[in-house]
N, C-alpha and C positions, 0 to 999 in steps of 0.2 A: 754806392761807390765802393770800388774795389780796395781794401788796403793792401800797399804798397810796403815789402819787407827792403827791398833791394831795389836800387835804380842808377847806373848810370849808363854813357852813349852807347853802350853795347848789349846790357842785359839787365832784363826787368821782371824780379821776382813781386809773386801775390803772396798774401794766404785766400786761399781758392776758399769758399762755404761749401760746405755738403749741401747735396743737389742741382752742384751747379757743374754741367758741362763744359768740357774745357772746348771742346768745338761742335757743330752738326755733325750728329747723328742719323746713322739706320734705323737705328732699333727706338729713341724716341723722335719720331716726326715731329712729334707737338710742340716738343720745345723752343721757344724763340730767343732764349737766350745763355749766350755764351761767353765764357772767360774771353776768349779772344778776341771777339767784336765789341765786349763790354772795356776791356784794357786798352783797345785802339781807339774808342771815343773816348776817353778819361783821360790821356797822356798826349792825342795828336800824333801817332806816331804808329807806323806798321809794326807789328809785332810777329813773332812765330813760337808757337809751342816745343820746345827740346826735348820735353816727354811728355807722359801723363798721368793723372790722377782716375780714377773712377769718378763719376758722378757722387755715390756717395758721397766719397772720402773727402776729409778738410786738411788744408795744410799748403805746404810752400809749392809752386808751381812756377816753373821758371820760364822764360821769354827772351827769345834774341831778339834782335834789331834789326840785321843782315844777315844776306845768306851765310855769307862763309864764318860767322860766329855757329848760325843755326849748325851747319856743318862740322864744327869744331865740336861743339858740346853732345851732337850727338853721337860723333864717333868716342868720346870717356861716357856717355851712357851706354853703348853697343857695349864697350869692352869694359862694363862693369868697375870701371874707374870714380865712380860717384858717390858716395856716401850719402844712404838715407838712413833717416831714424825717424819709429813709428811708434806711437802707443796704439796699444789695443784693448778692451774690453771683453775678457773669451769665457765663455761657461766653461764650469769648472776651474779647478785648481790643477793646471800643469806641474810637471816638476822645474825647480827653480829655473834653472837654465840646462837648454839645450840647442841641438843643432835640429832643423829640418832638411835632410838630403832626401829629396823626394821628386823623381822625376815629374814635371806635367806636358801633359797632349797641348796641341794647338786647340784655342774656343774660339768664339766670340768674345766681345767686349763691347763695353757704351760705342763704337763707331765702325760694328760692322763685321763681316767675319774676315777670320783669319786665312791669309793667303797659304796654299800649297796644301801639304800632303798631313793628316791630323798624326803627325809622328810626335813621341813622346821629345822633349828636351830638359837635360841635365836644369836642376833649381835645388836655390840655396836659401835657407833663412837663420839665423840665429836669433836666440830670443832669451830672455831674462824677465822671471816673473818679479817686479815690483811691490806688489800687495793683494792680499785676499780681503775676501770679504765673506760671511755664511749670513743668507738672511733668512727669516721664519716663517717662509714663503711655501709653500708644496708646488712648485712650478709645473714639474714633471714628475716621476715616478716616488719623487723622495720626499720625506717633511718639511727640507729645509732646500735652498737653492744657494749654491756656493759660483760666485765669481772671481775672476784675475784680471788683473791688468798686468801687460804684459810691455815690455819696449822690443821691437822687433828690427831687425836689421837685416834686410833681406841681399842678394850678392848676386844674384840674377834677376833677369827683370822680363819675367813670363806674365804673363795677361793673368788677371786677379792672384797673383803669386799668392801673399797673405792670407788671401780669403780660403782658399782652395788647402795651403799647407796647413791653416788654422782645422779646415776640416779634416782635413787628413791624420793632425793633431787627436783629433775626438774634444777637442775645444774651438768649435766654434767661436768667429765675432756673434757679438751681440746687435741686431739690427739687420743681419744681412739677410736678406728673402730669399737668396740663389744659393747660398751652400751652407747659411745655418738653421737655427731651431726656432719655427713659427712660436712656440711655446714662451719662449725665454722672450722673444724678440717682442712679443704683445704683453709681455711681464712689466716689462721696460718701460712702454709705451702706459700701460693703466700706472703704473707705481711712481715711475718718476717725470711722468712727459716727454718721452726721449723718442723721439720718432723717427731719427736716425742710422746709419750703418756707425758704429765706436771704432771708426778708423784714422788715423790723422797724421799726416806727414808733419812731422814735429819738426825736422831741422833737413840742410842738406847740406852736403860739404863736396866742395870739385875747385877746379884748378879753371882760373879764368882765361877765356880762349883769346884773349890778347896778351892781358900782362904779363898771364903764369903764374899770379899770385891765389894763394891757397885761401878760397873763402870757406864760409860757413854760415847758413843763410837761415834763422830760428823762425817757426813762426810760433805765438802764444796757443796754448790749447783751447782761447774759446768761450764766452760766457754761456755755451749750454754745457758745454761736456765739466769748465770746472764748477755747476753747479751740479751736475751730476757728479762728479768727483768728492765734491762738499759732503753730499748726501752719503757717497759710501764710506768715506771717512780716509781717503787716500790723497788727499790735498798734501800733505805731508809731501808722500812719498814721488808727488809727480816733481814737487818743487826741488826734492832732492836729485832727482833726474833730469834738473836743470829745463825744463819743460813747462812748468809755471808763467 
C-alpha cells in the first residue's frame, strides 16, 4: 500500500518507493506495476501524474484528481514555480555550497524518448553539502573512499537534472548505473546493502490550484536510507535539515 503524505478532493500526494514507476514505460516492458494504477486502486478514484520521479528515486509525488487541476499544476511546474528539495548521497566531498549552471541536451527517460531536436536547454541546480564522511575503504584509486550528502534544489526541470549535473559535478549519486561509478555503486551494495539510486525528493512546496494556498508537502527519508544514514553517522545532520 502506497503512503499517503497529502489528500484532499483535488490533490493526492505519495512518497513514491525506489523502483517504483510512476507510469508505463518503453524502456521497462517488464514492469507491471505502477504508482498510478497502484494510487487509483487504493483510493477509488482517477488520478493523474503533475510531474515526475525516476524510477529510482523515493520521495513525494503528486496527483490531480481533474483535469483542469492536472493543468493548473502543471503550468507552476513548466514555469518553475515549484519548490523541490532533495537529499543526495555523491562521491566525494563537493565544496559546501554551490550553484550548478549547466546546460543539458534533450535524452531519454524511464518513459520513452524525448520529443524534437536533442538541443541543449538552460539548467539550474543549487546545492549545500550537509555532512561528509571518509571511510577506510580503497574503493577506487585511493586508500580511503570519502562521501557527501548533499540537499539539492534544483530550478529547472530537465530529464535526470540531478543525476547528470551531479556528474557533471565529478560527484556523482551513489547507486546510479547511467551516469555514476560502478565502483562506489557495488561498495554500497557489499558494505551496507544499499541497492539503490541515494536520491529522494524530501519535501515539495507550490501553490494549490484551487485555493492558492501555499503548501509544503514533506515526505520522511525512509527506513533504508535512514539506516544507511545511521551507518555513516549523518542522522544528525539530516534531522537538522528538517528531513528526518
Amino acid at each position: 500500500m502506497l503512503t499517503i503524505l497529502y489528500r484532499d478532493e483535488h490533490l493526492v500526494a505519495i512518497d513514491k518507493p525506489a523502483g517504483l514507476l510512476v507510469h508505463r514505460s518503453n524502456i521497462d516492458r517488464r514492469e507491471t506495476r505502477f504508482a498510478v494504477q497502484l494510487l487509483r486502486d487504493q483510493i477509488g478514484c482517477r488520478v493523474q501524474p503533475v510531474h515526475r520521479l525516476d524510477k529510482g528515486t523515493s520521495g513525494v509525488l503528486l496527483f490531480a484528481t481533474d483535469p483542469e487541476c492536472t493543468r493548473r499544476l502543471g503550468g507552476q511546474f513548466e514555469c518553475n514555480e515549484v519548490g523541490k528539495d532533495y537529499l543526495a548521497v555523491v562521491r566525494g566531498w563537493p565544496p559546501e555550497s554551490g550553484c550548478i549552471d549547466h546546460a543539458l541536451s534533450r535524452t531519454h527517460d524511464d518513459y520513452g524518448a524525448a520529443p524534437g531536436a536533442r538541443a541543449s536547454l538552460p539548467a539550474r541546480t543549487d546545492y549545500r553539502r550537509l555532512a561528509t564522511v571518509e571511510l577506510p575503504h580503497a574503493v577506487d584509486r585511493y586508500p580511503t573512499a570519502r562521501y557527501a550528502l548533499l540537499a539539492l534544489t534544483p530550478h529547472t526541470g530537465r530529464r535526470h537534472q540531478l543525476r547528470r549535473h551531479l556528474k557533471h559535478l565529478a560527484h556523482p549519486i551513489v547507486g546510479d548505473a547511467t551516469y555514476g561509478k560502478g565502483s562506489h555503486n557495488r561498495f554500497f551494495q557489499r558494505q551496507f546493502g544499499c541497492h539503490r539510486l541515494l536520491l529522494a525528493c524530501v519535501r515539495l512546496r507550490l501553490r494549490h490550484p484551487v485555493t492558492g494556498v501555499e503548501l509544503s508537502v514533506r515526505a520522511p527519508v525512509g527506513a533504508e536510507l535512514a539506516r544507511l544514514f545511521d551507518a555513516l553517522g549523518w542522522t544528525d545532520a539530516v534531522a537538522r535539515q528538517g528531513a528526518a
